[in-house]
C-alpha positions in Angstrom: -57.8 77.1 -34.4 -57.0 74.7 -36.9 -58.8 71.3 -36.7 -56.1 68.0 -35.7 -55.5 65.8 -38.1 -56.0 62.1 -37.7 -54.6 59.2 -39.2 -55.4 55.7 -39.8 -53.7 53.4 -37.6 -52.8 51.1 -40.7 -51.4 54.7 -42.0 -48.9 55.1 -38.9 -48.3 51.6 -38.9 -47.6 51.9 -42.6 -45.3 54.5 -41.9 -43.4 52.7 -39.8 -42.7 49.8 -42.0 -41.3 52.6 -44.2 -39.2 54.1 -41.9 -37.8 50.2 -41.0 -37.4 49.0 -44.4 -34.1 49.6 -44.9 -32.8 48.0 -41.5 -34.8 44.9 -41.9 -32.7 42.7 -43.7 -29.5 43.9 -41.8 -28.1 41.8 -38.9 -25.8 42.7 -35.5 -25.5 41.6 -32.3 -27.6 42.3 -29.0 -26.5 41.5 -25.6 -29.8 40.7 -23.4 -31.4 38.8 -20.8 -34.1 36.1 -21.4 -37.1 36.7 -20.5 -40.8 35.0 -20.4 -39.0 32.4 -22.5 -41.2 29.8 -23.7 -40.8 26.9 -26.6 -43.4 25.9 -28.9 -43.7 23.7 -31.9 -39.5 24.0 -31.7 -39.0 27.5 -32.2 -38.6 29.8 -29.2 -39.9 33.0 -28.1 -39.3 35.2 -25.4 -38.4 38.9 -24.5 -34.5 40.3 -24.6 -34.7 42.5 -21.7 -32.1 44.9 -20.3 -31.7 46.0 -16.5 -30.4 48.4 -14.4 -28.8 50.9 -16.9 -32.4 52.5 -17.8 -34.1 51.9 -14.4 -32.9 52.2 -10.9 -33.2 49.1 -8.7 -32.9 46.7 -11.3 -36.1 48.1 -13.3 -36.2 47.1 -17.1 -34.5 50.0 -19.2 -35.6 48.3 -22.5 -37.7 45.4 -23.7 -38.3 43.8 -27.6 -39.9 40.5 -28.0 -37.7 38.4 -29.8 -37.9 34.6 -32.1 -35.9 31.5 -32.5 -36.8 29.6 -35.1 -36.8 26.1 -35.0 -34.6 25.7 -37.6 -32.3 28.2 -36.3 -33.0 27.1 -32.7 -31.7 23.4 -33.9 -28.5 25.0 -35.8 -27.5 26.9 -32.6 -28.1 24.2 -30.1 -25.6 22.1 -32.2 -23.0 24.3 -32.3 -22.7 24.4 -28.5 -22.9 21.2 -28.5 -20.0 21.2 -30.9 -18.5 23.6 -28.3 -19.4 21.6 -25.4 -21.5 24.2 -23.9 -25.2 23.2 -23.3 -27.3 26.1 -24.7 -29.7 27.6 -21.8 -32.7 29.8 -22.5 -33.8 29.7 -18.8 -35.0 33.3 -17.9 -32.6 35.6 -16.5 -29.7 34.5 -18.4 -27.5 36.5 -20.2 -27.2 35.6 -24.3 -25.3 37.0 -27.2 -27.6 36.9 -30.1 -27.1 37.9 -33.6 -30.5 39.3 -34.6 -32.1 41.2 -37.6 -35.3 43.5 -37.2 -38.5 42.5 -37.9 -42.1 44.5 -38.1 -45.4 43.2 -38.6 -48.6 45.9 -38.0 -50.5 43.8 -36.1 -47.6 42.8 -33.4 -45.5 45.3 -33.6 -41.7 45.3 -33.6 -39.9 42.3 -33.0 -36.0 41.1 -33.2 -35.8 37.5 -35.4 -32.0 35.8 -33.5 -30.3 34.0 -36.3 -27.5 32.7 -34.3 -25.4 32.6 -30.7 -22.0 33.2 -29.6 -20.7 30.4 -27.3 -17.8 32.6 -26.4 -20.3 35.0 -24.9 -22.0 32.1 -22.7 -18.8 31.0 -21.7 -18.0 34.3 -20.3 -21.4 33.8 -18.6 -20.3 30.3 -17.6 -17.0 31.9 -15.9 -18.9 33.9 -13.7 -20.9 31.3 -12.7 -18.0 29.2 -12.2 -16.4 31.7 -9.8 -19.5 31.7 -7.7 -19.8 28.3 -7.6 -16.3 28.4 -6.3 -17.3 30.2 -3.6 -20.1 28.2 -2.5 -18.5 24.7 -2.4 -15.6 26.8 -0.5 -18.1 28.7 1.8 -19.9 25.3 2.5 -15.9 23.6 3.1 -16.3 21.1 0.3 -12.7 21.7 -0.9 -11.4 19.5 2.1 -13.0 16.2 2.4 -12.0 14.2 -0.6 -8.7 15.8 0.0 -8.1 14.5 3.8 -9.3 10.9 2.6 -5.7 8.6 2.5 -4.7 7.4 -0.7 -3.5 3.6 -0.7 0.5 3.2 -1.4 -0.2 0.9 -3.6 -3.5 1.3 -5.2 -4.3 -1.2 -7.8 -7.9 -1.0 -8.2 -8.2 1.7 -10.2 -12.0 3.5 -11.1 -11.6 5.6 -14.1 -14.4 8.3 -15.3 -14.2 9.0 -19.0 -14.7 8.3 -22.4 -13.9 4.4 -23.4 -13.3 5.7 -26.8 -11.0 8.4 -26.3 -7.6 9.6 -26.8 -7.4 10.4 -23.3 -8.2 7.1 -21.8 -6.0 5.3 -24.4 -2.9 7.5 -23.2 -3.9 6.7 -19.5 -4.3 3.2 -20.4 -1.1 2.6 -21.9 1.5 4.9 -19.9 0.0 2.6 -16.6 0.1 -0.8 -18.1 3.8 -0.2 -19.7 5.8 -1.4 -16.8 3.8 -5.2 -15.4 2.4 -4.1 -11.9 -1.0 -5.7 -12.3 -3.3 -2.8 -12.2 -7.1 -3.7 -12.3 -8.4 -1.3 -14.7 -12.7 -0.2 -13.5 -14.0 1.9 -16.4 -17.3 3.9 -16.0 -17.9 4.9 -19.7 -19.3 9.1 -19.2 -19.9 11.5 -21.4 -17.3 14.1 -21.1 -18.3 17.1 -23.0 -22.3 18.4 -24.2 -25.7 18.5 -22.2 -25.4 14.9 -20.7 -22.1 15.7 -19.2 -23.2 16.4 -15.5 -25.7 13.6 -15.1 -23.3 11.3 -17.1 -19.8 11.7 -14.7 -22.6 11.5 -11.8 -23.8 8.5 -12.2 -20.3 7.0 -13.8 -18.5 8.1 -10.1 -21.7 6.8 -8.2 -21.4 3.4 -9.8 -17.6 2.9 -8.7 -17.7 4.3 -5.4 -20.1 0.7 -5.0 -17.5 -1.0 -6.9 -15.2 0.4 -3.6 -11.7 0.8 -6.0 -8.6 1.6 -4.5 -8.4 5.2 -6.4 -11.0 7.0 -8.9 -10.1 9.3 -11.2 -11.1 11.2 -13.9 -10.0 12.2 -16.9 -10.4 13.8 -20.4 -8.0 15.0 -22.9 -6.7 18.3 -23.9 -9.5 21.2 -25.3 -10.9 24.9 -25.6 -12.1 26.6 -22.6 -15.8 25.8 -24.3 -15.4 22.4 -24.7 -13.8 21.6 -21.3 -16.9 23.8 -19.5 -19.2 21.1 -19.4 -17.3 19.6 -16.3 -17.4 23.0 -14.6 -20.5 21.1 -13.0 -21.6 22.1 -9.1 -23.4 18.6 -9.1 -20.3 16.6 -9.8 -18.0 19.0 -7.9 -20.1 17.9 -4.9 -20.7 14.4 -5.9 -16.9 14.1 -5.1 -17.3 16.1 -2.3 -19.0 13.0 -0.9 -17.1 10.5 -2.4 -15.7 8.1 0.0 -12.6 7.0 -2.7 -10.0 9.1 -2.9 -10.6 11.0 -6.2 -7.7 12.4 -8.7 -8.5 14.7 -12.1 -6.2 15.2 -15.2 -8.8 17.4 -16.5 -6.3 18.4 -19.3 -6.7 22.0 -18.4 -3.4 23.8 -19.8 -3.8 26.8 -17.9 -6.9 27.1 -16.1 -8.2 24.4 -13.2 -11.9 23.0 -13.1 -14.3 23.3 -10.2 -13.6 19.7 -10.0 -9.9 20.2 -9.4 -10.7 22.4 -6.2 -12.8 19.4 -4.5 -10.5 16.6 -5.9 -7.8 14.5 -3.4 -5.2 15.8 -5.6 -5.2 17.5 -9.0 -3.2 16.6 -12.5 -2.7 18.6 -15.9 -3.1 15.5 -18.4 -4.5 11.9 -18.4 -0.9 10.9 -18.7 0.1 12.8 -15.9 -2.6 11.1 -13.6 -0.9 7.5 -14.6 3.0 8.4 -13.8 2.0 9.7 -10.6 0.3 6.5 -9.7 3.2 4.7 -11.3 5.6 6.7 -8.8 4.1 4.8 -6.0 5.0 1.8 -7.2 8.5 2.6 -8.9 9.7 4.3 -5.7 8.0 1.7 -3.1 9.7 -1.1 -5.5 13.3 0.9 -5.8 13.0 1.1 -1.3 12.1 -2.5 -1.5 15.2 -3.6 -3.2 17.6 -1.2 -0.7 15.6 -2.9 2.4 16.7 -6.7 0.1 20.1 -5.2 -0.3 20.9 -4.0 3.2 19.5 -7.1 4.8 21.0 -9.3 2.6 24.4 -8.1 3.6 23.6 -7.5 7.3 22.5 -11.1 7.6 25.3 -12.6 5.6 27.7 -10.8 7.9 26.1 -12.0 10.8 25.9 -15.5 9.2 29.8 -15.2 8.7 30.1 -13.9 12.3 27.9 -17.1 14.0 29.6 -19.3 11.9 33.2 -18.3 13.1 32.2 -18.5 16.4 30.2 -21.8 16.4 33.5 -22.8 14.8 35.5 -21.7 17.4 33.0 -23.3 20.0 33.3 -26.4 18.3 37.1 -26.6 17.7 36.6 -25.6 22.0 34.1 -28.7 22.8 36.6 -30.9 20.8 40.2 -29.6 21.9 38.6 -29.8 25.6 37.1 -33.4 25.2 40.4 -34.8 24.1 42.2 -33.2 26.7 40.6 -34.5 29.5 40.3 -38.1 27.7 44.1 -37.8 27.3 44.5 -36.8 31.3 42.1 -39.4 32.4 43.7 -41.8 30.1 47.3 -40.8 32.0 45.8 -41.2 35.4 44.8 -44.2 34.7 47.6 -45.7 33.3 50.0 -44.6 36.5 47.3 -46.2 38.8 47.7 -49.4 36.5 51.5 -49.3 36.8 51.3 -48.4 40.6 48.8 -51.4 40.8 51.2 -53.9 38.8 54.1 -52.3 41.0 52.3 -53.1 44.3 51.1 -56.8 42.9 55.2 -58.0 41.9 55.9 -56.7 45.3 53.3 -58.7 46.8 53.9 -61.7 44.6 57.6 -61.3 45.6 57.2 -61.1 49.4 54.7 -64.2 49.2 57.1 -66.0 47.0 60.2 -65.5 49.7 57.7 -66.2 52.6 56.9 -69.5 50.7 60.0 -70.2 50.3 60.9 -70.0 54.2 58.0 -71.7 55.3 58.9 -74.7 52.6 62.4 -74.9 54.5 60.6 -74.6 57.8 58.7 -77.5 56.7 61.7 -80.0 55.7 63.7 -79.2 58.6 60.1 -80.3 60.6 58.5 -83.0 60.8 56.2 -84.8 58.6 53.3 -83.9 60.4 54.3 -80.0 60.9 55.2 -80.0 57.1 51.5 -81.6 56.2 50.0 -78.8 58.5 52.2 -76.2 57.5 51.6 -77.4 53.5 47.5 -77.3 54.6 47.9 -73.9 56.3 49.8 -72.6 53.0 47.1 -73.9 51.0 44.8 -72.1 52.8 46.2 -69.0 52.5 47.5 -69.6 48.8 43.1 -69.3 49.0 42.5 -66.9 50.5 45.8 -64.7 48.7 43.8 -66.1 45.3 40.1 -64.7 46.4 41.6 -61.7 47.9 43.5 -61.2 44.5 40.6 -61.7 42.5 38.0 -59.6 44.5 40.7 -56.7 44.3 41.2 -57.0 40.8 37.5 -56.9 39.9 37.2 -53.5 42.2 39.7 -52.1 40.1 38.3 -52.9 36.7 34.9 -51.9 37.6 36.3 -48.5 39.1 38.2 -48.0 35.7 35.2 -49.4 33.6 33.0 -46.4 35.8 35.6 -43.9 35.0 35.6 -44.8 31.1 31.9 -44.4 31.3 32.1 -41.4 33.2 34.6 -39.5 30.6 32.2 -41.2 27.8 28.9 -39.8 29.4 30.5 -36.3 30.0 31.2 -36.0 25.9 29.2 -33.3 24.7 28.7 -34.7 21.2 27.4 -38.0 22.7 25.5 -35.9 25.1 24.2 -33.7 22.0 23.4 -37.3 19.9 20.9 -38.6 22.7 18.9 -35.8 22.8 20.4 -33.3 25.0 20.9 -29.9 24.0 22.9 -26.8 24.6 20.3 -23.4 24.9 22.7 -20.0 24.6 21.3 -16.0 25.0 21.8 -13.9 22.1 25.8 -13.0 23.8 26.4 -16.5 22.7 26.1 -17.5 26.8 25.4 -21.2 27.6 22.1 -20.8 29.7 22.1 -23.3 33.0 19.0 -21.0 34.2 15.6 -19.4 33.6 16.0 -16.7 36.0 17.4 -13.8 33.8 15.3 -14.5 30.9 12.9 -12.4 29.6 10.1 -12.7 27.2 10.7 -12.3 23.6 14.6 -13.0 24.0 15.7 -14.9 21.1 17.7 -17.8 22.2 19.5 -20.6 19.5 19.7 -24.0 20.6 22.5 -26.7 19.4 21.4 -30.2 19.4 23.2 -32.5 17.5 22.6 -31.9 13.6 22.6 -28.1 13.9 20.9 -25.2 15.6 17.5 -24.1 16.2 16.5 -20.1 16.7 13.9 -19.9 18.8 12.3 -16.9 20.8 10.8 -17.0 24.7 7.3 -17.1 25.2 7.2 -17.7 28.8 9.4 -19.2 31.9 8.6 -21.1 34.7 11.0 -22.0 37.6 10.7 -25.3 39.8 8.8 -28.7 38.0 10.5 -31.0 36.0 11.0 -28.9 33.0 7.4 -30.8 30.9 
């Protein structure tokens, strides 16, 4: 039997360097999951790990330690960056690496990763964003921003973004075209890169104290990778909890961010965000001017309708006051005539009587003439006080009558104070039975009419 044959380990391990050689300098890309990740001194090393395809029950099919350079490291984390994509080496993620073989005899084989492909993390970052999905759904966080009312008119606005970018200048100057007086609140965020989260976090924290009418957030137009930073579970729930009505015009052209599923309501654009606020107030302001309109013409036709009647009332009051002055005016002139009638007749039988008696007395004698002219005096007396004391009854009952027909004019009535009270059918009211509470009333006095509403009635009292 032929004796083995041994080699030196430095002569395998020569070997193998040999057999390497001519794939060490050539690059290509692994797919792998981190593993044992550690950083030191800023380069990084770990193991690229595979599971599941070698193994059963998840059992590592394949393993080779693997280096980032710190100068690579720095390159790649910039580049994200670049991408908005923060660059995770947390173990048990999946990375795209570009790597090139390297073998050293005293540790073996080893990959050296030269760069990373944010497309591939992306993909990585879509599957997480579908399970995040699913947990803010599962847990019901799509709802309560969304139930939370959203003023008609909300002027306080809280805006999350970038002061400095397009985005907020476009939002900015589509809302403050037309002069509505919006209060612009802006929380300054970082909107894309590895401060995004806590950034939008603490930017949507601070207004919610500031208690606006409306947040929203905002950013402009971008790649999948640069809008993926705000695919962020902590700010998805952070509006979640909001109590302010939150709106996003992520700029999304055809996908929609996690925050768009927990958001009140959801925009494509910045700009798009602004005109819908600005609808609110163009369409309340356009229904504002139809309610002017259509009460402006149902009050000036009711204006033209109270004005015709009150004229009608008044041409009434004054027809009807002149009427009765002219029928107490002819009554009173037939009593005077009958009066005058009744005192010639009088006079006239007094006259002829006197005359009689004045014969009676010359035909007589002296001394029935003397008492006949004393008995005539006396009567000619009594005839004179009788006369007078009649005449002073009359006048005073024609000077109460004038006073009476003077008293019962409404306009002098209306001048001292008095007033006339009518119900809404344009009904003089003599009584508060019938009335009701709220029933507007309009009261004539005598420069005009007052409107005037019931608060209460009470019966009985002298009316204080």
């Amino acid at each position: 039997m032929t004796p083995p044959r041994f080699f030196t380990l430095s002569q395998v391990t020569a070997r193998i360097a040999e057999i390497f050689a001519p794939h060490l300098g050539k690059t290509f890309w692994v797919r792998g999951e981190i593993s044992s990740g550690r950083e030191r001194g800023g380069s990084f090393y770990c193991d690229l790990v595979e599971t599941g395809a070698g193994g059963a029950g998840g059992a590592v099919a394949a393993k080779v330690a693997c280096t980032l350079w710190s100068r690579d490291l720095a390159r790649i984390r910039r580049k994200f960056e670049d991408a908005g994509i923060a660059l995770k080496l947390d173990d048990g993620t999946e990375v795209g690496l570009l790597c090139s073989l390297q073998y050293d005899p005293r540790y073996g084989l080893s990959l050296k990763a030269q760069d990373a492909d944010p497309a591939f993390a992306l993909g990585e970052l879509e599957l997480r964003r579908r399970a995040m999905l699913l947990r803010l759904e599962g847990e019901g966080l799509f709802e309560p921003n969304r139930r939370l009312a959203v003023s008609l008119l909300p002027q306080r606005i809280g805006v999350v973004t970038s002061g400095t970018s397009a985005a907020f200048s476009d939002f900015l100057k589509t809302l403050t075209l037309p002069a509505f007086g919006f209060r612009i609140l802006l929380a300054d965020a970082l909107m894309q890169g590895g401060q995004t989260e806590s950034s939008v976090v603490r930017a949507l924290e601070a207004l919610e104290r500031l208690r606006p009418d409306l947040i929203v957030v905002i950013r402009g137009g971008g790649s999948r990778t640069e809008l993926a930073a705000l695919d962020s579970e902590a700010v998805a729930r952070r509006i979640a909890a909001c109590s302010i009505p939150v709106w996003t015009g992520i700029g999304h052209e055809t996908d929609e961010s996690v925050l768009d599923y927990v958001a009140n309501r959801r925009f494509k654009t910045p700009t798009a965000v602004a005109e819908a606020i600005l609808d609110r107030f163009v369409e309340t302001a356009r229904h504002l001017e139809t309610a002017r309109n259509r009460l402006g013409t149902t009050w000036s036709y009711r204006l033209q309708m109270e004005q015709r009647r009150l004229e009608r009332d008044r041409t009434g009051v004054r027809q009807g006051t002149r009427k009765m002055i002219d029928v107490a005016s002819a009554e009173l002139e037939q009593r005077r005539q009958a009066l005058n009638l009744r005192v010639q007749r009088r006079l006239a039988t007094e006259r002829t009587d006197h005359a009689a008696a004045r014969r009676q007395f010359v035909s007589a004698s002296r001394s029935l003439l003397r008492a006949e002219a004393e008995r005539l005096q006396t009567a000619r007396g009594r005839f004179r006080i009788a006369w007078s004391y009649r005449g002073e009854m009359e006048r005073g009952r024609l000077a109460s009558k004038g006073m009476a027909l003077r008293m019962a004019d409404p306009e002098r009535n209306l001048k001292r104070g008095f007033a006339l009270v009518y119900d809404g059918t344009g009904r003089v009211i003599t009584s508060v039975r019938g009335l009701t509470r709220g029933e507007a009333l309009s009261t004539r006095v005598g420069d005009g009419t007052i409107a005037s509403t019931v608060e209460s009635v009470k019966e009985g009292g002298n009316g204080r």
